[in-house]
C-alpha positions in Angstrom: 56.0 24.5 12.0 56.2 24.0 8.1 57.4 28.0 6.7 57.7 29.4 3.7 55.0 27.4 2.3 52.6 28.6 -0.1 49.0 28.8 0.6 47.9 27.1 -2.8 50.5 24.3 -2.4 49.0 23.0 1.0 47.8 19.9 -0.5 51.4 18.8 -1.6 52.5 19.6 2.3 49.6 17.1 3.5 51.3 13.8 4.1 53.7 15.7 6.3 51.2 17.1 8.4 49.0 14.1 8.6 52.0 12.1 9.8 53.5 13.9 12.4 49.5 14.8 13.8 49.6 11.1 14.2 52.4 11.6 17.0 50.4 14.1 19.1 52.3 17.5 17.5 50.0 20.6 16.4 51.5 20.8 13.0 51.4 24.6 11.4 51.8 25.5 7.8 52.8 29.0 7.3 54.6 31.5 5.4 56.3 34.7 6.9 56.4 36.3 3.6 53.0 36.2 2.7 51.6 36.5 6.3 49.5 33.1 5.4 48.7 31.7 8.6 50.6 33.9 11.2 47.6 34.0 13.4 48.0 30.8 14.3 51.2 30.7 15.6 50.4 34.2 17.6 47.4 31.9 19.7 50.2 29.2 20.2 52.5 31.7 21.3 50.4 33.8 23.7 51.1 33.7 27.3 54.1 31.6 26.8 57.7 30.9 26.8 58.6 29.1 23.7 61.9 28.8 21.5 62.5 28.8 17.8 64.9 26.2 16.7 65.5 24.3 13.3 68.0 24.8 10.2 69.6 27.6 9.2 67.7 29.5 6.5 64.3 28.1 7.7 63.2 31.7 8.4 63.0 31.6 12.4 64.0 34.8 12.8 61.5 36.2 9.4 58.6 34.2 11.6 59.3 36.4 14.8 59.6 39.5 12.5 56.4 38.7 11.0 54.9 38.6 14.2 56.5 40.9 16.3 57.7 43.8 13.7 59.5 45.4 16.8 62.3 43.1 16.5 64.1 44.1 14.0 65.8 40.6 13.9 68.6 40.3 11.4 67.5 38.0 8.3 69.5 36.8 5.0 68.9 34.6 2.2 69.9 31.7 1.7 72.9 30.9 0.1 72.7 30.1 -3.4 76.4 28.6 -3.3 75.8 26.3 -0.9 71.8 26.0 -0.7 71.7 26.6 2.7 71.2 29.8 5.5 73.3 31.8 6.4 73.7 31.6 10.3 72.4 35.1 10.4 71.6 34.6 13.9 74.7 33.7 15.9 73.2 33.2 20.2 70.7 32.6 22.1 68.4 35.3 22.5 65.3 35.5 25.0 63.0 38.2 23.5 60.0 39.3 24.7 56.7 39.3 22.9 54.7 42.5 23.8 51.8 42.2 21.7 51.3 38.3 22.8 52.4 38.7 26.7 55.1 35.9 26.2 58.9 34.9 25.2 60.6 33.6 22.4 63.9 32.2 22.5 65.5 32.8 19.0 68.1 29.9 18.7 71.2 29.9 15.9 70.4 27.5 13.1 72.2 24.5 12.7 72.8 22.1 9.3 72.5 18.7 11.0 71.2 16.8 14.6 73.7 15.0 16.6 72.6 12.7 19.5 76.1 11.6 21.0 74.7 11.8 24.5 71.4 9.5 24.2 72.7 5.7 24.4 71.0 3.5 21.4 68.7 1.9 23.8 67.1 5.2 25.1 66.1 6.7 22.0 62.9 5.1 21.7 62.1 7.3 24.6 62.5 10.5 22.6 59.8 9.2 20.2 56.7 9.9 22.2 54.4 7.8 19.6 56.3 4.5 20.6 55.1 5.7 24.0 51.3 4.1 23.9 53.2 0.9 22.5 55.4 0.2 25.4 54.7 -3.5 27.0 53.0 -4.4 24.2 56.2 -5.8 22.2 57.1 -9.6 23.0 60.2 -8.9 24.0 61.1 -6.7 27.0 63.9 -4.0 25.9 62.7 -4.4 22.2 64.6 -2.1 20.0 61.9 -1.5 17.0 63.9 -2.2 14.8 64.4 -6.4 13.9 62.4 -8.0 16.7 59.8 -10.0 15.5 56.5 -9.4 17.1 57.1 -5.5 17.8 54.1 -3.4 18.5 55.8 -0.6 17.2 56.5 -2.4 14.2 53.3 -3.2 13.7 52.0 0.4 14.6 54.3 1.8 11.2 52.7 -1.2 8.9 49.6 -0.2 9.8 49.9 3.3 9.5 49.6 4.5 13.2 53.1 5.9 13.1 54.7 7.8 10.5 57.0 6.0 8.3 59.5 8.8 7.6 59.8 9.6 11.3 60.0 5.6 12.1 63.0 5.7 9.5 64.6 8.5 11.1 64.5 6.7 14.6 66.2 3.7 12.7 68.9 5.7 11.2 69.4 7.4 14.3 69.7 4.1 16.4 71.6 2.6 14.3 73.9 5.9 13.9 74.3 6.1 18.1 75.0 2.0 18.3 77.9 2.7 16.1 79.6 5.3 18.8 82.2 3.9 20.7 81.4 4.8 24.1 84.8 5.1 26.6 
């Protein structure tokens, strides 16, 4: 889910939802404040149990509002000190969602992703559009990142996977070989 965007500015949100399509995600461009595209996430979240989680000041908590006026979640801005939210939600909530027949888990927001527990080598896993390449590298155990001959590799060249979210995995794998594990 891409919030707070405006519904005239979808073009310049394009690239981002064309790339992560590519991994198999239903990408949703929406904006609480103006109600643009709320409908959408109601059908994703009928007859479910689903979760909110991203950044602080990302508006998880204006979404459910939005959607589910009965809330009455707490919302802030976002700080213009530090450019960043708030933490206006501070646990875990399971709420239910009466006019959709389903639950929401409204999570805290957080300012950055740590993987200490997944081992270097495992990450791949967590990228579901290596998935379809698996086998296909020469090497068994390939890492993606500087083995020649890498499917995956070949996949980001060519435009079948995303390049930002390739880079991230990079950063990320590089980020997790670097922990000294005891």
């Amino acid at each position: 889910m891409l919030n707070k965007v405006d519904e005239k500015d979808l073009d310049s949100y394009k690239d981002i939802v064309d790339g992560y399509s590519l991994t198999g995600y239903k990408v949703l461009c929406m904006s609480a404040i103006e109600g643009y595209n709320l409908d959408a996430l109601k059908e994703l979240l009928q007859d479910r149990t689903s979760f909110f989680a991203g950044p602080s000041g990302v508006g998880k908590s204006t979404l459910l509002n939005a959607i589910e006026p009965d809330l009455k979640l707490q919302t802030g801005a976002v700080s213009t000190k530090i450019k960043r939210g708030k933490h206006t939600t501070r646990h875990v909530e399971l709420l239910p969602l009466k006019t959709m027949s389903g639950f929401v888990l409204d999570t805290p927001g957080f300012t950055s992703l740590q993987f200490e527990e997944i081992e270097h080598d495992l990450l791949k896993d967590y990228f579901i559009e290596f998935h379809k390449y698996e086998g296909e590298c020469k090497f068994n155990g390939c890492s993606h990142i500087h083995e020649p001959k890498c499917a995956v590799k070949d996949a980001v060249e060519k435009g079948n996977i995303y390049l930002p979210r390739y880079n991230n995995y990079v950063t990320y794998y590089n980020q997790l070989k670097d922990i000294r594990r005891w």
